[in-house]
Backbone bond lengths (Angstrom), bond angles and torsions (degrees), N, CA, C in turn:
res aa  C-N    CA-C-N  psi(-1)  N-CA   C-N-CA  omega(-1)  CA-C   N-CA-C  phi
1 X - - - 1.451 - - 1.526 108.30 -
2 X 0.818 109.20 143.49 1.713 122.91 -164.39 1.611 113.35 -112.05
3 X 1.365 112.18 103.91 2.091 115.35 -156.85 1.876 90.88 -99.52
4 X 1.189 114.83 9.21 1.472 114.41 -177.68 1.494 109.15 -43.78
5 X 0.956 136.99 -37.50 1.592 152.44 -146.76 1.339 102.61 -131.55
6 X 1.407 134.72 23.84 1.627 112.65 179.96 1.098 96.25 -95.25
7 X 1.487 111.87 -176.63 1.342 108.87 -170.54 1.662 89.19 -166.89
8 X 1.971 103.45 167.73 0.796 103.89 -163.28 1.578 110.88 -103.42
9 X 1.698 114.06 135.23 1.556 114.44 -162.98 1.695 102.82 -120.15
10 X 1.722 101.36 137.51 1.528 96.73 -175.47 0.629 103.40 -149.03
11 X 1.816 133.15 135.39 1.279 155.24 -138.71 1.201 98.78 -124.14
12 X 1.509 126.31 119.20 1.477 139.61 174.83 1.489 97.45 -92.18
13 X 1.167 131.62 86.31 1.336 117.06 -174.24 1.305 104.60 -88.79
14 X 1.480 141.39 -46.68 1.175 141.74 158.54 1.337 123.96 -60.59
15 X 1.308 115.33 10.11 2.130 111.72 -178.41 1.856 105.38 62.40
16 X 1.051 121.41 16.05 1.732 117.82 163.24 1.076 98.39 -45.53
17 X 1.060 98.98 -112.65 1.808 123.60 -173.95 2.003 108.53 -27.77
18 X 0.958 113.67 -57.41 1.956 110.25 175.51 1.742 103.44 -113.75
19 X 1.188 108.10 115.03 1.335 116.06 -178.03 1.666 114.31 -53.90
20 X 1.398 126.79 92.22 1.423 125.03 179.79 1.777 120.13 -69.25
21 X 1.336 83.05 148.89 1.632 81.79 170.26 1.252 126.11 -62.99
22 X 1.824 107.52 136.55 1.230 98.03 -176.21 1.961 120.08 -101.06
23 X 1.189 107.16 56.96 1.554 111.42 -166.19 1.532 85.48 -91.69
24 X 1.379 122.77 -49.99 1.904 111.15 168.94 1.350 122.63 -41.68
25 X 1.419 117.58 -45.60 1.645 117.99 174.72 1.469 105.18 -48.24
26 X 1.276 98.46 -66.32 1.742 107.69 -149.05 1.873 98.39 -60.56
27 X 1.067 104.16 -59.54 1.572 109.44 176.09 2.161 101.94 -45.01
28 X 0.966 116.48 -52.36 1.506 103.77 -179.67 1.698 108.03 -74.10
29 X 1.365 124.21 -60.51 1.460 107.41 173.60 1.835 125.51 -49.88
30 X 1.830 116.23 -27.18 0.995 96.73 164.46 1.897 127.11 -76.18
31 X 1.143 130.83 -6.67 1.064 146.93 166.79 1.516 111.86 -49.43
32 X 1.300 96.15 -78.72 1.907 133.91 -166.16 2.079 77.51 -36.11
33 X 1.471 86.87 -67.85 1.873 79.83 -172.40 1.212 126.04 -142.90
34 X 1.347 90.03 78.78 1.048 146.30 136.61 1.945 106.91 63.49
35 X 1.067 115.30 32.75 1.707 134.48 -157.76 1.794 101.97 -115.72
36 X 1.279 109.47 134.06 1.111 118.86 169.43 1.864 118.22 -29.60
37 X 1.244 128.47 162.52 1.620 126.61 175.11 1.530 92.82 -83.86
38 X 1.571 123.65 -38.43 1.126 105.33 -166.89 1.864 117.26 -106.77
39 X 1.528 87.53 27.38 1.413 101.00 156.61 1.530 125.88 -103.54
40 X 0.941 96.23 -17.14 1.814 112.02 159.82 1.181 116.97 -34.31
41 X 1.805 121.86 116.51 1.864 115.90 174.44 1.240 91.31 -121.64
42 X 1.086 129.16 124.84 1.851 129.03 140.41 1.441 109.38 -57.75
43 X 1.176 105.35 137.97 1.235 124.83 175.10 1.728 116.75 -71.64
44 X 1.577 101.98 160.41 1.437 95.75 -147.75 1.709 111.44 -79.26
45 X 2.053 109.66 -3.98 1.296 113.42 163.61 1.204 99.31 -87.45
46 X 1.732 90.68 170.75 1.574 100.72 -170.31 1.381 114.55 -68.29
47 X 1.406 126.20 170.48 1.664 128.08 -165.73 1.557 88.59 -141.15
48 X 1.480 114.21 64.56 1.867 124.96 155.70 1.573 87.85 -169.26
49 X 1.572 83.23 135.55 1.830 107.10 166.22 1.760 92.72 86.98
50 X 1.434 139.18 64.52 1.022 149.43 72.58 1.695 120.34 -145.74
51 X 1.363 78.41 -174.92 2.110 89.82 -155.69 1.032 119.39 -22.75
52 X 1.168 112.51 146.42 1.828 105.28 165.85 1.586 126.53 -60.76
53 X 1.780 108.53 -29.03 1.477 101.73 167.18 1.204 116.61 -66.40
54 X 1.792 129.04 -40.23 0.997 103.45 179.61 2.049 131.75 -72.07
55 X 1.190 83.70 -29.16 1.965 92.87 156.53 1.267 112.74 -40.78
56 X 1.551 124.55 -58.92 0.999 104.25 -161.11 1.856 117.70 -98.08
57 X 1.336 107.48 6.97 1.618 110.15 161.91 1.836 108.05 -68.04
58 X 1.488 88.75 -59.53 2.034 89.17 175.09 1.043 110.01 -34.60
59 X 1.645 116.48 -58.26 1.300 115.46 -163.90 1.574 122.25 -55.65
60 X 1.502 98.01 -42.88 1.677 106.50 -179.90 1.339 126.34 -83.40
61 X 1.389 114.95 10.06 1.090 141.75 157.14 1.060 133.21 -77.65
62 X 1.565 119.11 -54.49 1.702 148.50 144.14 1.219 84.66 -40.00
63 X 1.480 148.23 -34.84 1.495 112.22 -153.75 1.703 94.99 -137.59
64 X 1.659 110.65 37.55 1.162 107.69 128.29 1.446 115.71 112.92
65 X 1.977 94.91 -10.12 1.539 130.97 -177.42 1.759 106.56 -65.99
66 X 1.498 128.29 117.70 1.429 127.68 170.27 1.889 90.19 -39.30
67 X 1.489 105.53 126.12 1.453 109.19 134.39 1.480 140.11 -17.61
68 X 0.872 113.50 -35.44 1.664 115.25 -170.72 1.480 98.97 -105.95
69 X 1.459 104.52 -27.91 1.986 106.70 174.89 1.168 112.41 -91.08
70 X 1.445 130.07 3.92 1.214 139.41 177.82 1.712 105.04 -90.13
71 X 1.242 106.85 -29.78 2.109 114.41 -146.29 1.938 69.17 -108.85
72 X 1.149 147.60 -6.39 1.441 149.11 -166.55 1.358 102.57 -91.41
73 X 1.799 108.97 -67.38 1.126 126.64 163.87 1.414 134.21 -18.77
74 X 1.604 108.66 -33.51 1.540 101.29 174.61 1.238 129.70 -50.64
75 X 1.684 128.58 -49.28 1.454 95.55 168.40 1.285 132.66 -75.82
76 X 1.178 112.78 17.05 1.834 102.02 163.14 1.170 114.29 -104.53
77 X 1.448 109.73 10.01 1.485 112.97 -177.66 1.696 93.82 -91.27
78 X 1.327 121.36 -52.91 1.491 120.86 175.57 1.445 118.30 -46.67
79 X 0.879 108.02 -35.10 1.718 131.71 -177.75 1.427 93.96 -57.01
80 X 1.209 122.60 -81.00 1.469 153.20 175.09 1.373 123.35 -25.55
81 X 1.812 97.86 -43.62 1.822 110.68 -177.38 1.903 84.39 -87.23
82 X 1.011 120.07 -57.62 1.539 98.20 -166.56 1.803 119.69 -64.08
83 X 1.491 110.32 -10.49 1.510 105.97 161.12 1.304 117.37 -63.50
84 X 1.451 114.99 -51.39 1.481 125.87 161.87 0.876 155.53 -22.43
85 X 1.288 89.93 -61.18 1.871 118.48 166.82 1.874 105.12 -74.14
C-alpha cells in the first residue's frame, strides 16, 4: 500500500476550530424546552469551545428558561440533539 499521498484529516466535531452553524443548536435547545426556534438567544459569550450541555443551559437561560429548569433540561436536551442530528 502506497501512504505517498495521505494526508492529514480533522474532524471539527464540536465547530472549535470552524465556527458551525448553529440552526442544530437552536432547533435542539428549542425542543429540550420546549420554546419556540425563534425564541432562542445565545448568550452574549461565545457558544464554541465548551460542552454542548453547558451551551445549552446559557442558552436557555438567555432565552428566558428558570435556572434550575434549564440545569434539569439536560436530558431532553440529549434526547433532542440526537433527534436532530
Amino acid at each position: 500500500m502506497n501512504h505517498s499521498g495521505a494526508g492529514l484529516v480533522i474532524w471539527d466535531v464540536d465547530g472549535t476550530l470552524i465556527p458551525a452553524d448553529l440552526r442544530w443548536l437552536t432547533r435542539a435547545i428549542a425542543r429540550a424546552y420546549g420554546i419556540a426556534e425563534s425564541e432562542v438567544v445565545f448568550p452574549d459569550k461565545k457558544v464554541h469551545g465548551y460542552t454542548d450541555e453547558s451551551i445549552a443551559v446559557d442558552t436557555a437561560i438567555a432565552s428566558g428558561v428558570d435556572p434550575s429548569a434549564a440545569e434539569a433540561g439536560i436530558p431532553g436536551f440529549r434526547q433532542a440533539v440526537a433527534a436532530v442530528m
